[in-house]
C-alpha positions in Angstrom: 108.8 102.5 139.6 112.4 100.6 138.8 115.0 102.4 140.0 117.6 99.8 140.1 117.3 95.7 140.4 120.2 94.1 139.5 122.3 94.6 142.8 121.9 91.9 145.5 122.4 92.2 149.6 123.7 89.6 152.1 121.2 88.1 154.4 122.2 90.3 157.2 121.9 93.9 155.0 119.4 95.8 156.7 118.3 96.8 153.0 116.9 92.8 152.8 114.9 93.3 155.9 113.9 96.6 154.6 112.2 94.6 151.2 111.1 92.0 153.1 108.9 93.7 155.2 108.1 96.4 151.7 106.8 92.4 150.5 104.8 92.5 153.6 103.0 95.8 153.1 101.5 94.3 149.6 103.3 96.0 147.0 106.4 94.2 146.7 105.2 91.8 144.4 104.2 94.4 142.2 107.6 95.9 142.2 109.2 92.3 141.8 107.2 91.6 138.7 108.3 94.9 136.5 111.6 94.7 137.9 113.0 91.3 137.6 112.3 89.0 134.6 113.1 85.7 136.2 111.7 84.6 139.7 113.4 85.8 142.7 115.5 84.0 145.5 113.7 83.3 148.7 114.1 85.5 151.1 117.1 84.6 153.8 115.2 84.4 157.7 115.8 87.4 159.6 117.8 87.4 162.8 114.5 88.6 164.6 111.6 86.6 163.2 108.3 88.5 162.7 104.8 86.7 161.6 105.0 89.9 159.2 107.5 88.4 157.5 106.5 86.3 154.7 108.5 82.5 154.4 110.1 81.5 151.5 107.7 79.3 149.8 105.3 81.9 150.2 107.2 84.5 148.2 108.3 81.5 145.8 104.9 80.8 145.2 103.3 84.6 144.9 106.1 85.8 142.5 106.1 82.6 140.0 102.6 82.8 138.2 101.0 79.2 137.2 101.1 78.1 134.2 96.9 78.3 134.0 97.6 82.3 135.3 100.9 83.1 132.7 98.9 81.2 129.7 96.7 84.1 127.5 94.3 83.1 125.0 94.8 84.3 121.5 92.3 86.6 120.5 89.7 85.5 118.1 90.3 86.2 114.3 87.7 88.2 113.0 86.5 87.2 109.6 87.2 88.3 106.4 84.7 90.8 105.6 82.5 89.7 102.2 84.0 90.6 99.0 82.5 94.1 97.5 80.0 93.4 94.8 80.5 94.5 91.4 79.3 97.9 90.5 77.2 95.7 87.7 75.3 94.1 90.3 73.4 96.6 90.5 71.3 96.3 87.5 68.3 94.4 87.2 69.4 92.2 84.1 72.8 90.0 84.6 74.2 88.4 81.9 77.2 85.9 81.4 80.7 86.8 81.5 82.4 84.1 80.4 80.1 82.8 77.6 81.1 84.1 74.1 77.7 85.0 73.2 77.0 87.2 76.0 77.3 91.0 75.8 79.3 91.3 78.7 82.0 89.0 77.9 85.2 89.6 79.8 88.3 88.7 77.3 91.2 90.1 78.4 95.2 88.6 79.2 93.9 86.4 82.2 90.2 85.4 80.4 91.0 83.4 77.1 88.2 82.5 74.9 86.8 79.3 75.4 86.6 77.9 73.3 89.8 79.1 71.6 88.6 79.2 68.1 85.4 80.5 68.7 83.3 81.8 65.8 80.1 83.7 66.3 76.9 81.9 64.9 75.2 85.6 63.6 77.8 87.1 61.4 76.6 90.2 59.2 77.9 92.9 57.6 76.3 96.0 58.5 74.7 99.0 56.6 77.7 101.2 57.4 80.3 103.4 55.5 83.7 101.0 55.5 86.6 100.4 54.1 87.7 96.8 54.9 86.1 93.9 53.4 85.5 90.1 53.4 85.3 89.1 57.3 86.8 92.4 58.7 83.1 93.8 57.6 81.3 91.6 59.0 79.9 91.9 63.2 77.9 90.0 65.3 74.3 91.0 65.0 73.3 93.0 67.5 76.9 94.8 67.5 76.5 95.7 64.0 72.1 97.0 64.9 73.9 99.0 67.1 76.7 100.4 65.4 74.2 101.5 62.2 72.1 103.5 64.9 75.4 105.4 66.2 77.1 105.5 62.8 73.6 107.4 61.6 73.8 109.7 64.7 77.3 110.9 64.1 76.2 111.9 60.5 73.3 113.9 61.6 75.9 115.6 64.1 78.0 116.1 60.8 80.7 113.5 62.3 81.4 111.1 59.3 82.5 107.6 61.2 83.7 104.5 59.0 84.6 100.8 60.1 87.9 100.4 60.0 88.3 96.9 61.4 85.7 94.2 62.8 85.2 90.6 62.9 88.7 88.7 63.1 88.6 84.8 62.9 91.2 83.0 65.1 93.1 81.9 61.9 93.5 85.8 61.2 94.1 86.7 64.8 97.4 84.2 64.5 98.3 86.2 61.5 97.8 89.6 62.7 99.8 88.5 66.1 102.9 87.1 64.6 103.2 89.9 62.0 103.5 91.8 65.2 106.1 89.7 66.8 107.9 89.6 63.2 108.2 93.5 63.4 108.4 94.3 66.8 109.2 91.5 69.3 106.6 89.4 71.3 107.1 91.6 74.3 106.2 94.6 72.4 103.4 92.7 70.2 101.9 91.8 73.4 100.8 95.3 74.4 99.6 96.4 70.6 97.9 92.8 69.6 96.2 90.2 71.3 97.2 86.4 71.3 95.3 84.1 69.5 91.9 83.3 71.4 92.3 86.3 73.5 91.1 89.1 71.1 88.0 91.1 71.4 87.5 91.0 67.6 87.1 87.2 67.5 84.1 87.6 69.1 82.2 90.1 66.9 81.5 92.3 70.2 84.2 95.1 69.1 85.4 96.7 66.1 87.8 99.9 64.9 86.6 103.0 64.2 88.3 105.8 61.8 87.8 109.3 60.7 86.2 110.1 57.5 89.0 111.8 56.4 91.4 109.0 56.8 93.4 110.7 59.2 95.5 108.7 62.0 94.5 105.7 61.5 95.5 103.5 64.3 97.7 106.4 65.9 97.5 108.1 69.2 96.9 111.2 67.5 93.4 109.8 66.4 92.3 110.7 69.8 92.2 114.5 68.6 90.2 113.5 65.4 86.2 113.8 65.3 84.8 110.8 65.4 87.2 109.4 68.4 85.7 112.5 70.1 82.1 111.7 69.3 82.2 108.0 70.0 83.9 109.0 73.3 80.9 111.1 74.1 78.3 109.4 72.6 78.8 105.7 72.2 77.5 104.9 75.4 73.9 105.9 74.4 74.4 103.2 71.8 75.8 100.5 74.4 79.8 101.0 73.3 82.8 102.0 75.6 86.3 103.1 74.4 87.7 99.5 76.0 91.0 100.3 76.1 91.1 104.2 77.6 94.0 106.3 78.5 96.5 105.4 81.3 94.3 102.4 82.4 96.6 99.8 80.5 97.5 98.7 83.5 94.1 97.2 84.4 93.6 96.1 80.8 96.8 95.0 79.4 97.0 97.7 76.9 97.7 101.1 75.6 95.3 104.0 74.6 93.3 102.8 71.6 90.3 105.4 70.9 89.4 103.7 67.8 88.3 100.3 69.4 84.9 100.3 70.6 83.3 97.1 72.5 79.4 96.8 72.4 78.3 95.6 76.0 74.7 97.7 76.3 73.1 100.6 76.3 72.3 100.4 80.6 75.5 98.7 81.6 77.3 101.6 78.8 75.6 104.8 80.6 75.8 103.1 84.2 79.6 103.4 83.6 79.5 106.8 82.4 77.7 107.9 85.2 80.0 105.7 87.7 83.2 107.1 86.1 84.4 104.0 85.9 86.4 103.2 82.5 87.1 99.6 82.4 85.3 96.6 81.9 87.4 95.1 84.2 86.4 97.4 87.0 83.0 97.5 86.2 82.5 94.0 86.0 84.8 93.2 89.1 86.8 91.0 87.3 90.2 92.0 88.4 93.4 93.7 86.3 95.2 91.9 83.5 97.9 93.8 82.9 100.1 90.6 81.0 99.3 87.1 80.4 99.8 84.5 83.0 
């Protein structure tokens, strides 16, 4: 224990004899070392010399450590543990999430479609109740297979269900976008519409719903209407998600929108369901997007 090491004694102080011979004993140095940061002086010779008293280069030598003896090794870094896989890893079928023709497409802020002006090669317009026409009727194939087998169930559950919105080309997708910068501002445009080459519509994977009825289209309050309820409930026993769910636009880059469905499979669909996972970007492990880079 340090009581007090800062005061210093004459060679003839009986309190120096006193520590040299405390050195002696074996636990000086021990004292020394928590006490004093620097090394100490030698030791003055006593008036009575004793072989128990230690010389000066041996206290010299005991209290300054080597530098082999002060030197520590850094510790080994661990390494970084192996990224988590996907929660989509775990089916058996894996499919592309880059390619444009592939179900599980990611397009999102930070994934832009490439190429940019990509066109689907299976455009058709499916045996639904609409009301758009010309290319915003038309989906990719199996998107549109899918959508007449969940448009059919919702009738039989007395939900009626129309297509509000589909397939958008890239030409239309610049319209669309500026329109909304026009009106609104691009920083505002950029959470309600998606640039050129980044929009799920291009590729004929997604498409708007709307109520029979007609009412809120493209409002928040659509959420409350029945088919946004059904398709919320149902559409993953077709293969659709809500893609763009409630308080997650900071993962996907944009606000509620119960009326846009995205096709990506009936397994992958119900795996997320019974996951509770909402996003794509979650499920697929591709990371948020919450603005463009």
């Amino acid at each position: 224990m340090c009581y007090d090491c800062s005061s210093s004694s004459g060679p003839s102080d009986p309190s120096r004899r006193s520590f040299a011979r405390f050195l002696a004993a074996g636990a000086g140095l021990t004292v020394l070392t928590a006490c004093t940061p620097e090394a100490p002086r030698a030791a003055a010779p006593s008036s009575s010399p004793s072989s128990a008293s230690p010389s000066p280069a041996a206290v010299t030598a005991s209290a300054t450590p080597t530098a082999e003896a002060a030197t520590v090794p850094p510790a080994p870094s661990e390494p970084a543990p192996p990224p988590s896989p996907s929660p989509s890893a775990a089916l058996p079928r894996q499919f592309s999430l880059t390619d444009p023709a592939s179900p599980w497409l990611i397009v999102n802020k930070h994934r832009p479609l490439v190429p940019a002006a990509y066109a689907p090669a299976d455009l058709v317009r499916p045996a639904v109740a609409m009301t758009v026409s010309g290319e915003s009727a038309l989906l990719n194939s199996t998107t549109a297979g899918a959508a007449e087998a969940m448009f059919a169930a919702a009738a039989r559950d007395g939900v009626s269900m129309v297509l509000a919105s589909g397939y958008r080309s890239y030409s239309t997708q610049v319209a669309t976008y500026n329109g909304y910068v026009a009106a609104r501002g691009q920083a505002d445009a950029d959470t309600a519409s998606a640039r050129p080459g980044y929009s799920e519509h291009q590729t004929g994977w997604a498409f708007d719903i709307a109520d029979g009825g007609g009412v809120c289209g493209f409002q928040p309050c659509f959420a409350d209407q029945p088919a946004a309820v059904w398709a919320k409930a149902n559409g993953h026993r077709f293969g659709f998600v809500v893609r763009y769910p409630w308080m997650f636009h900071p993962i996907t880059g944009y606000y509620y929108e119960p009326w846009h469905l995205r096709y990506i499979g009936v397994e992958p669909a119900t795996d997320m369901v019974n996951r509770g996972i909402f996003t794509l970007e979650e499920y697929f492990g591709v990371g948020p997007a919450p603005g463009y880079l």
